[in-house]
C-alpha positions as a Markdown table, in Angstrom:
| # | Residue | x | y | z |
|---|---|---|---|---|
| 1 | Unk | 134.9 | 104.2 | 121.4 |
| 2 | Unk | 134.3 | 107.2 | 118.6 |
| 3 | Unk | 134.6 | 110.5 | 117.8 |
| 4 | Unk | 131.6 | 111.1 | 119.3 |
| 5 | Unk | 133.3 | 110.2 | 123.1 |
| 6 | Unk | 134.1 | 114.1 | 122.6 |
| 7 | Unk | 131.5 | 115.6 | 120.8 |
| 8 | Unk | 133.0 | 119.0 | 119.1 |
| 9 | Unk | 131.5 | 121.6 | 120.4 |
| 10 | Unk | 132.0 | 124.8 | 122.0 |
| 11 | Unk | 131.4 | 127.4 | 124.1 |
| 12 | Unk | 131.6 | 131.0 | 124.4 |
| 13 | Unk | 130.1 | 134.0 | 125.1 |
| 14 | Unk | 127.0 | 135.3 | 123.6 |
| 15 | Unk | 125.6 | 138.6 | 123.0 |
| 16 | Unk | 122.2 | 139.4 | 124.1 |
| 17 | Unk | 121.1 | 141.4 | 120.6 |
| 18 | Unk | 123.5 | 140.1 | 118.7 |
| 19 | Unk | 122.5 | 136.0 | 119.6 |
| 20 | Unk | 119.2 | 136.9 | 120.0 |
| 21 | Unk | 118.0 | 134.4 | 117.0 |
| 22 | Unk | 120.6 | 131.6 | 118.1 |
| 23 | Unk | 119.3 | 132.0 | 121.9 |
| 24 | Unk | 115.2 | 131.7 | 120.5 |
| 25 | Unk | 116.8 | 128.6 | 118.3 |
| 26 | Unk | 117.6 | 126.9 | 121.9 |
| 27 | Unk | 115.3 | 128.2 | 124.8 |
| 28 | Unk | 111.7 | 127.7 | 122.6 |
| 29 | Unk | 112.6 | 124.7 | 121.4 |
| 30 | Unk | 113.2 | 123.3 | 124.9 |
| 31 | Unk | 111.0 | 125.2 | 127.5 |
| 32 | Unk | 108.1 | 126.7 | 125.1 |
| 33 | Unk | 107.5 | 123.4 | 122.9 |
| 34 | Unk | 108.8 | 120.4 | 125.1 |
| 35 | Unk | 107.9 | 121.6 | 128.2 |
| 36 | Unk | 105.0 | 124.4 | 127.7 |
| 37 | Unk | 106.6 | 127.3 | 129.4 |
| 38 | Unk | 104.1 | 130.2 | 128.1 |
| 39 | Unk | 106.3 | 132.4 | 125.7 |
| 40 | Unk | 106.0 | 135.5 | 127.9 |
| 41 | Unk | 107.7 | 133.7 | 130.6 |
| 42 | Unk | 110.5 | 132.6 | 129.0 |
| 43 | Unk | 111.8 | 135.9 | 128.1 |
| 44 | Unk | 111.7 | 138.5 | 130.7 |
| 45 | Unk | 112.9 | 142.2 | 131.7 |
| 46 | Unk | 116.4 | 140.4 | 132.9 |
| 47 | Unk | 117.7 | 138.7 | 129.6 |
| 48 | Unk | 119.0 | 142.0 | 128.3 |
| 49 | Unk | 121.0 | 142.3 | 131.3 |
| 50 | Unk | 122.2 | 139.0 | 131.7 |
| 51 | Unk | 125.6 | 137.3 | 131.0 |
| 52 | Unk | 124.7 | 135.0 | 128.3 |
| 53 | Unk | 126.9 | 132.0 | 127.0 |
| 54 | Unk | 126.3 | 129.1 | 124.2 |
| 55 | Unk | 127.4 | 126.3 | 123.1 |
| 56 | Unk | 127.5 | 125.5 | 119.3 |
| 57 | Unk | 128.7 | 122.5 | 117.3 |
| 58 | Unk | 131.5 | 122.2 | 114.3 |
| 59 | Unk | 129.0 | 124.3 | 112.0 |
| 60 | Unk | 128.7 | 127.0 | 114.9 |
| 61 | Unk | 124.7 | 126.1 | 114.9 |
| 62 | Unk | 123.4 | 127.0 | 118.6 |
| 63 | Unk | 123.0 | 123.5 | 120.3 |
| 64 | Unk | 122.6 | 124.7 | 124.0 |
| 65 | Unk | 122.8 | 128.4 | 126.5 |
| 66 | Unk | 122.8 | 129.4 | 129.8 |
| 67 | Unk | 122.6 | 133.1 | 131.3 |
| 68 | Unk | 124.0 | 134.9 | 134.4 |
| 69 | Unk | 121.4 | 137.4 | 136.0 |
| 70 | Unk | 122.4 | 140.4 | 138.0 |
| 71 | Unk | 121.0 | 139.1 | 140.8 |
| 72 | Unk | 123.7 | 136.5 | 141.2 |
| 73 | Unk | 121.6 | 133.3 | 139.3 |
| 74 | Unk | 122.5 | 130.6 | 137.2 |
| 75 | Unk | 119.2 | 130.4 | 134.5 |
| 76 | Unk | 117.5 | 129.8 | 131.4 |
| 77 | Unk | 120.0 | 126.5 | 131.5 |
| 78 | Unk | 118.9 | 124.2 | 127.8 |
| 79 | Unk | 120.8 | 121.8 | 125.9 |
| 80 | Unk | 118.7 | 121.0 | 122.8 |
| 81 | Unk | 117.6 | 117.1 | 122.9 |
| 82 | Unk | 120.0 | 115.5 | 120.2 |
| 83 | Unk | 122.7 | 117.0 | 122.0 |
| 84 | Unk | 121.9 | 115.9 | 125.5 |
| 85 | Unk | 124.1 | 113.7 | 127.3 |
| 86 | Unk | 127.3 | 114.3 | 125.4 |
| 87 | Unk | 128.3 | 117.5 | 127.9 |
| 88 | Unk | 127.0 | 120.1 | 126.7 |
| 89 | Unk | 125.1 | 120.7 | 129.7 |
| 90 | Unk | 128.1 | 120.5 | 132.5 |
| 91 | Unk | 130.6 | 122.8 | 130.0 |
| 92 | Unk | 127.9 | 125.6 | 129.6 |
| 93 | Unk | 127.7 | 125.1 | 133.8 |
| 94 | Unk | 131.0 | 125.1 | 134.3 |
| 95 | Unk | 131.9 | 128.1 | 132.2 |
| 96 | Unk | 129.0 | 130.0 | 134.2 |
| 97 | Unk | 130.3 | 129.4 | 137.2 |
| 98 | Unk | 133.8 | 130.4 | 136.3 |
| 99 | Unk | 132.3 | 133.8 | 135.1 |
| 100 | Unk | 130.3 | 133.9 | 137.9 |
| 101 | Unk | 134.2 | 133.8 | 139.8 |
| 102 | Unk | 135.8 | 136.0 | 137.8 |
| 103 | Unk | 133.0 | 138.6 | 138.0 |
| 104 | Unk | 134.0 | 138.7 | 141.9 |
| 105 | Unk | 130.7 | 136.4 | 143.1 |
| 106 | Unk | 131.0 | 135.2 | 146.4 |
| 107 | Unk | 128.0 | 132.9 | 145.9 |
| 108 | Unk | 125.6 | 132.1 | 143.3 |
| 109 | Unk | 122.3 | 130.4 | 143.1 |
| 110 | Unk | 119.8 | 128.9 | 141.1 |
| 111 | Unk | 115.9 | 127.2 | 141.1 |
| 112 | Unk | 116.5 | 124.1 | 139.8 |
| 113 | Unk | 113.5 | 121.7 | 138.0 |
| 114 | Unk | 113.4 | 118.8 | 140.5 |
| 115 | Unk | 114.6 | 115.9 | 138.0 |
| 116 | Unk | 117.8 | 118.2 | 138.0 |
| 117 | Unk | 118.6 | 118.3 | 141.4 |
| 118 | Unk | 121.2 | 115.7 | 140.8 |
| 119 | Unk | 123.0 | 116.9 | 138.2 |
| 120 | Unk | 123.6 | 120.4 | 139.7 |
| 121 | Unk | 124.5 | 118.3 | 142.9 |
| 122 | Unk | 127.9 | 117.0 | 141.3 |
| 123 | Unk | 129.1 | 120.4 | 140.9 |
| 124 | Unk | 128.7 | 121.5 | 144.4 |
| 125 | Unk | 125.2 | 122.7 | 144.8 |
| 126 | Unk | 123.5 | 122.2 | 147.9 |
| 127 | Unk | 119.8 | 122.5 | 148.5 |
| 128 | Unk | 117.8 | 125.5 | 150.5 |
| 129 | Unk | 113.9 | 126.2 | 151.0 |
| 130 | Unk | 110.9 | 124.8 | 150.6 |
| 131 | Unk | 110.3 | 123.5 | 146.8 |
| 132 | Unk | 107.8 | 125.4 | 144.6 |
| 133 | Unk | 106.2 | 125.8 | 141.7 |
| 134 | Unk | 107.2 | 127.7 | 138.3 |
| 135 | Unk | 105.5 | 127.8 | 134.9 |
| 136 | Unk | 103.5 | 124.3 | 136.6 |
| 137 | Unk | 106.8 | 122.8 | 136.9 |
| 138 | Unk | 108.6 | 122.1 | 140.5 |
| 139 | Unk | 111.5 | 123.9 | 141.4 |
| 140 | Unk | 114.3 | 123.5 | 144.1 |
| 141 | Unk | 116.5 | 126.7 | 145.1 |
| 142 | Unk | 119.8 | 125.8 | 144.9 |
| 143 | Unk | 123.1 | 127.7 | 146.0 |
| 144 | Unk | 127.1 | 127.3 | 145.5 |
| 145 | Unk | 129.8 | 129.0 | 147.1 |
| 146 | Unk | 132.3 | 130.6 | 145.5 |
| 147 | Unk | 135.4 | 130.9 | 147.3 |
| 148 | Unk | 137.7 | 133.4 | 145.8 |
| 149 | Unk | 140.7 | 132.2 | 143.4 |
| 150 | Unk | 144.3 | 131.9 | 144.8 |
| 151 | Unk | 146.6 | 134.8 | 143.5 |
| 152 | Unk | 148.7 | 133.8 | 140.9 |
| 153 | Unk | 152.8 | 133.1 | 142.0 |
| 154 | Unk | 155.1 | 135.2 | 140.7 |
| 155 | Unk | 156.5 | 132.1 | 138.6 |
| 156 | Unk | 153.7 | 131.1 | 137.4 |
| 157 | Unk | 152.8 | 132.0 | 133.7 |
| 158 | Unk | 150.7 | 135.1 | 132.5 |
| 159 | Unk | 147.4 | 135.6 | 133.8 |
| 160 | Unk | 144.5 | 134.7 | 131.8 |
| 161 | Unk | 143.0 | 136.8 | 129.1 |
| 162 | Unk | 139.6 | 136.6 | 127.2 |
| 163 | Unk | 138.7 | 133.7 | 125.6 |
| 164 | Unk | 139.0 | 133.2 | 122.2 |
| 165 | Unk | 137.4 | 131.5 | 119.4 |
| 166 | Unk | 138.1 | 128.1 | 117.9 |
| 167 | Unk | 140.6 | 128.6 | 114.7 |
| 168 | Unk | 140.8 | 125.8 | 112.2 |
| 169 | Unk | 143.3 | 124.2 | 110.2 |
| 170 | Unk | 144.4 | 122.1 | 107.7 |
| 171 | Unk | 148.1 | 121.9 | 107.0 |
| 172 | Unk | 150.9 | 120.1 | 109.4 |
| 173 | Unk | 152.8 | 123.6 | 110.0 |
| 174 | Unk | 149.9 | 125.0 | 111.2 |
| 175 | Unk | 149.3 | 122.4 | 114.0 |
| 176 | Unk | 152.9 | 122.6 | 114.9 |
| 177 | Unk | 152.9 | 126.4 | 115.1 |
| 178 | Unk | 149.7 | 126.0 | 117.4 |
| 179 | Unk | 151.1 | 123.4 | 118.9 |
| 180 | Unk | 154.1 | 125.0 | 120.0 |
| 181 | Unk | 151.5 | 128.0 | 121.7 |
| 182 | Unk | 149.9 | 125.9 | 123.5 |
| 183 | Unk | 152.8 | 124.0 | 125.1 |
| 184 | Unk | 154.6 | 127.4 | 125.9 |
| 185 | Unk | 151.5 | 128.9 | 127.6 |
| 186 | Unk | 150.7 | 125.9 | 129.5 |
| 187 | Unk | 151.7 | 126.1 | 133.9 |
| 188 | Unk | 152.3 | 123.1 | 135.1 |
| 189 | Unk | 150.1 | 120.6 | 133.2 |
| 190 | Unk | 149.6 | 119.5 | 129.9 |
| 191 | Unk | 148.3 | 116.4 | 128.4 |
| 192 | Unk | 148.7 | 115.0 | 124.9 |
| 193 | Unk | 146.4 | 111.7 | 123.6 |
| 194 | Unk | 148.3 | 110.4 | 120.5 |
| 195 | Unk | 148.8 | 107.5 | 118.1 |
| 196 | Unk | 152.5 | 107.0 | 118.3 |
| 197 | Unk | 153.6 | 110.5 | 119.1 |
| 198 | Unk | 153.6 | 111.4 | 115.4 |
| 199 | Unk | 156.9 | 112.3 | 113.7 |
| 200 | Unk | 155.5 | 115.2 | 111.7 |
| 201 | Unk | 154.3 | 116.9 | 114.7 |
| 202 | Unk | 156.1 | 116.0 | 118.1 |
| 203 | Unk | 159.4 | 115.3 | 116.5 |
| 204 | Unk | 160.0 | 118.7 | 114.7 |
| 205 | Unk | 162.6 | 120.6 | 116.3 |
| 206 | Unk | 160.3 | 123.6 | 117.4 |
| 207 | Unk | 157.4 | 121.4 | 119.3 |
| 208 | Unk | 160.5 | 119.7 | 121.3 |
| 209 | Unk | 161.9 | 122.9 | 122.4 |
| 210 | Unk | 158.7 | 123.7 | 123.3 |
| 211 | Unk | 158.4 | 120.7 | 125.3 |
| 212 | Unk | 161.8 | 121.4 | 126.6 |
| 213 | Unk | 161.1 | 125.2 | 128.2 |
| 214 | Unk | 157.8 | 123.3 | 129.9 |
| 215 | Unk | 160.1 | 121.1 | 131.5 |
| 216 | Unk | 162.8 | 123.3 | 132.3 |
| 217 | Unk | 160.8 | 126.7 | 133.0 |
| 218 | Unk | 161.1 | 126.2 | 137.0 |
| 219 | Unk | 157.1 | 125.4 | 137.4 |
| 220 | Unk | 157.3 | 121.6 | 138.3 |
| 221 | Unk | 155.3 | 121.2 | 135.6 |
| 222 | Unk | 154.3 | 117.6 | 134.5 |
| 223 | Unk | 153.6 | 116.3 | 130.5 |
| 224 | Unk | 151.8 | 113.6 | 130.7 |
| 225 | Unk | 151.5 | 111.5 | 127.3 |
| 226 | Unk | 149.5 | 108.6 | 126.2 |
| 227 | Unk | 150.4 | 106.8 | 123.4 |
| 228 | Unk | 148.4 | 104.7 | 121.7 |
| 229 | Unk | 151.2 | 102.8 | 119.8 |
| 230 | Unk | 154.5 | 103.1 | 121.7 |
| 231 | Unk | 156.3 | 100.4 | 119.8 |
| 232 | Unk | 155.8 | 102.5 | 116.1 |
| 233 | Unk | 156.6 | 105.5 | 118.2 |
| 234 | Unk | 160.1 | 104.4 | 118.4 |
| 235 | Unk | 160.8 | 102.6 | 115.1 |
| 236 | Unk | 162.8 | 105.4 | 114.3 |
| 237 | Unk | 165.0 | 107.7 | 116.9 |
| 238 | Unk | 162.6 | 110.4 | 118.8 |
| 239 | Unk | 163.9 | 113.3 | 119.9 |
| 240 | Unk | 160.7 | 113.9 | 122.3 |
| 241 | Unk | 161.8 | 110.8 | 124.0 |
| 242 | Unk | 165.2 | 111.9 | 124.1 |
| 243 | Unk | 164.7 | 114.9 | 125.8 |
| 244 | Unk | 162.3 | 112.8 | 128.2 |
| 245 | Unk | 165.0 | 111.0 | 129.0 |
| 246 | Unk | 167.3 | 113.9 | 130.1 |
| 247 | Unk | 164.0 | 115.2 | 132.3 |
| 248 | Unk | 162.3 | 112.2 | 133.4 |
| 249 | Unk | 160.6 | 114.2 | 136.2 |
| 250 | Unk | 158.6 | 116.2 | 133.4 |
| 251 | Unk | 157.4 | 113.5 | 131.7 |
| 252 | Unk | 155.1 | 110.5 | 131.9 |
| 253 | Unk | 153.6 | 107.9 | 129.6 |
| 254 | Unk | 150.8 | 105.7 | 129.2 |
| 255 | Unk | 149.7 | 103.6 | 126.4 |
| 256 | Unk | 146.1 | 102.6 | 126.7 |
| 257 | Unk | 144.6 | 98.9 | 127.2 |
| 258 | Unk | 141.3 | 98.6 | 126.8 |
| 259 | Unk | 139.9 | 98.4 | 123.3 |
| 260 | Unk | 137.8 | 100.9 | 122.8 |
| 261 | Unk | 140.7 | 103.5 | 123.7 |
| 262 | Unk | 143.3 | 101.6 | 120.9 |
| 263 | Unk | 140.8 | 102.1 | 118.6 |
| 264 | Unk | 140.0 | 106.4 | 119.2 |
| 265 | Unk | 140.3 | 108.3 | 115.9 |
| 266 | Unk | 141.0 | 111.3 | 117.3 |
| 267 | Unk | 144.4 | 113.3 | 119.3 |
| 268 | Unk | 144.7 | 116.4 | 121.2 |
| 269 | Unk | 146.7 | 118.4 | 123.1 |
| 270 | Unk | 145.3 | 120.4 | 126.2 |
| 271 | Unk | 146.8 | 122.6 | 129.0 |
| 272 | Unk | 146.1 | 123.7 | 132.4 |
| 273 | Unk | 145.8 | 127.1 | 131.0 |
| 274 | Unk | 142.8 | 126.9 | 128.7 |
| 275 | Unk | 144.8 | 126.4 | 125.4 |
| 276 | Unk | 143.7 | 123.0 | 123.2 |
| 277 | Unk | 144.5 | 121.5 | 120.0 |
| 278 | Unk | 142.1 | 118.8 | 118.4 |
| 279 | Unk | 142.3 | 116.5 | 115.3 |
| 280 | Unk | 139.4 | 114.4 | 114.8 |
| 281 | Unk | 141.6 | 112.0 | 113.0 |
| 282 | Unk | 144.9 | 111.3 | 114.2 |
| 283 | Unk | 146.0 | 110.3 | 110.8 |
| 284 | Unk | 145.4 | 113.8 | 109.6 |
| 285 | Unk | 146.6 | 117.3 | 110.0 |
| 286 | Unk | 143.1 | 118.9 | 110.3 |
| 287 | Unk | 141.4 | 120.5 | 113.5 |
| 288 | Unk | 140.6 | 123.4 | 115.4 |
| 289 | Unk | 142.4 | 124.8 | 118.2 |
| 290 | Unk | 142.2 | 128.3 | 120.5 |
| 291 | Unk | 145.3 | 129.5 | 122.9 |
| 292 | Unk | 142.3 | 130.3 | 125.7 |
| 293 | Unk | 139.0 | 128.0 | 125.2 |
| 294 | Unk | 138.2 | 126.9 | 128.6 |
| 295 | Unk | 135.2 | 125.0 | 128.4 |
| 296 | Unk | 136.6 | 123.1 | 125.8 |
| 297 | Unk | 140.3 | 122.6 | 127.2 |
| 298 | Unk | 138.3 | 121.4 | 130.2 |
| 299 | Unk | 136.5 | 118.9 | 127.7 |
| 300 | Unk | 139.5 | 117.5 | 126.7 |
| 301 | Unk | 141.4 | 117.5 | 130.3 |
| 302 | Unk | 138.8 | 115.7 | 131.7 |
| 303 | Unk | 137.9 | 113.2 | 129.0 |
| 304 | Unk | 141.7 | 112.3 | 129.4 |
| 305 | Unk | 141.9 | 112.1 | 132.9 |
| 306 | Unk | 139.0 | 109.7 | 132.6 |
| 307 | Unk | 141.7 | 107.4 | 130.2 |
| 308 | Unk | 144.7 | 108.1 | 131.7 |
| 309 | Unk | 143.5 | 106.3 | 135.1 |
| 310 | Unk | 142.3 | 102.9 | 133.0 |
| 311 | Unk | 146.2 | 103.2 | 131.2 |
| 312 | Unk | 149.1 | 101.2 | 131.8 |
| 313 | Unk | 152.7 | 103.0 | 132.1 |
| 314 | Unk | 154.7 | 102.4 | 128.8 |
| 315 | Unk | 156.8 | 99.6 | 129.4 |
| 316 | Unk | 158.2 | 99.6 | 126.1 |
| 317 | Unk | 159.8 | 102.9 | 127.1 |
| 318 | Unk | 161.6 | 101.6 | 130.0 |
| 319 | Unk | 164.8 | 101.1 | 128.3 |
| 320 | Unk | 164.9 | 104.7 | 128.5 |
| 321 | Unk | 164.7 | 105.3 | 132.0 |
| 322 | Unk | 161.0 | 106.5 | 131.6 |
């Protein structure tokens, strides 16, 4: 396995005149050249009233959109073709349908080209009508229900705001500082992929106290860790695995065994709350990370569930109870 097992990308909103360039650099490309949609199809009377998003890669060049009409529709769906089949298309999906939710939607549809029937069928679509034809290409009408979200506890943590942009960095205090936000904001879930739950980050006093009001905020809320290396990680005393110890409930570890997951470069942090942390090499103290990115929290949550099922628990830890 790579880097490339998450490509970095993101996603966020666009702005209809503002994007206008970036969206052109996406939708002609795929529906005018590859697939001969006449020009003065492609953009219509709606687009300026249309919630918009995009995806764009580490140099922020447009890679892939999507837009929201007023008439409740999921459309103008591209991903351009070097970037296909790394995700693009189901996090640009996925964040329409979440601001198709918290817009209010009860329902919203969409006219799907035939040969991706299937791929709006894994998130829940279901089929209605008689197909037809669109720009000489057939369509299926499509719908998904959207059944309102459940009200928030009292306990749980704050609601969630806008989304905001990826921030970089380059220096060790300024992963553990967003490290720290990102473990204090989570509910009840987090999840960290590491190479041996690195001293200079998960050891300092400030990420473990972090840890520590997770564990002990009242949520139930769960850590789970995977380590790639758990026999470096203790080589000297950890206080991470100290305080694990004292709240074993919180905390569970994994190490990975299959090859290809020893051998990925890169470690993140990700919550259930939309905050992420990424390092495209473990070894260094460089990344991105955003307190609310949820497209690419998802990303991350999901690419780690994916490992965390093919893991084994860390039986080098179980002299500590964990």
């Amino acid at each position: 396995m790579n880097t490339l097992d998450i490509p970095d990308f993101r996603v966020e909103p666009a702005d209809y005149t503002a994007d206008i360039d970036d969206l052109r650099a996406i939708r002609e490309p795929v529906f005018v050249v590859e697939q001969n949609v006449p020009i003065e199809m492609e953009w219509d009377e709606l687009d300026p009233l249309c919630h918009h998003v995009i995806a764009r890669d580490s140099e922020h060049r447009p890679i892939g959109t999507g837009r929201l009409t007023p008439e409740h529709k999921i459309g103008r769906m591209a991903v351009l073709r070097e970037w296909r089949g790394k995700g693009v298309g189901d996090a640009l999906l996925q964040a329409l349908i979440e601001q198709a939710r918290d817009l209010g939607w009860s329902e919203v549809s969409l006219n799907a080209q035939v040969d991706a029937i299937g791929f709006y069928a894994k998130f829940g679509f279901v089929e209605y009508d008689a197909r037809f034809e669109e720009a000489g290409i057939q369509h299926q009408a499509m719908k998904l229900a959207l059944p309102p979200r459940e009200p928030l506890q009292r306990h749980t943590a704050a609601a969630r705001g806008p989304s905001q942009k990826a921030i970089e960095f380059d220096h060790v205090d300024a992963a553990i500082e967003a490290t720290c936000r990102v473990i204090v904001e989570a509910r009840r879930g987090l999840v960290a992929y590491t190479r041996d739950l690195e001293h200079a980050l998960y050891a300092q006093p400030a990420v473990v106290d972090a840890f520590k009001q997770f564990a002990v905020s009242g949520r139930g809320g769960v850590a789970r860790i995977l380590v790639q290396d758990p026999v470096l990680a203790q080589r000297q005393p950890h206080p991470l695995l100290a305080l694990a110890q004292r709240l074993p409930t919180a905390f569970q570890f994994r190490t990975p065994v299959d090859p290809e997951d020893l051998q990925y470069a890169s470690v993140y942090l990700a919550s259930d709350h939309d905050g992420y942390l990424f390092r495209l090499l473990g070894s260094r103290f460089e990344g991105d990370w955003s307190p609310a990115l949820p497209a690419r929290s998802r990303q991350l949550n999901e690419h780690f569930g994916r490992v965390w099922e093919r893991c084994r628990p860390c039986t080098e830890f179980r002299a500590l109870g964990l």
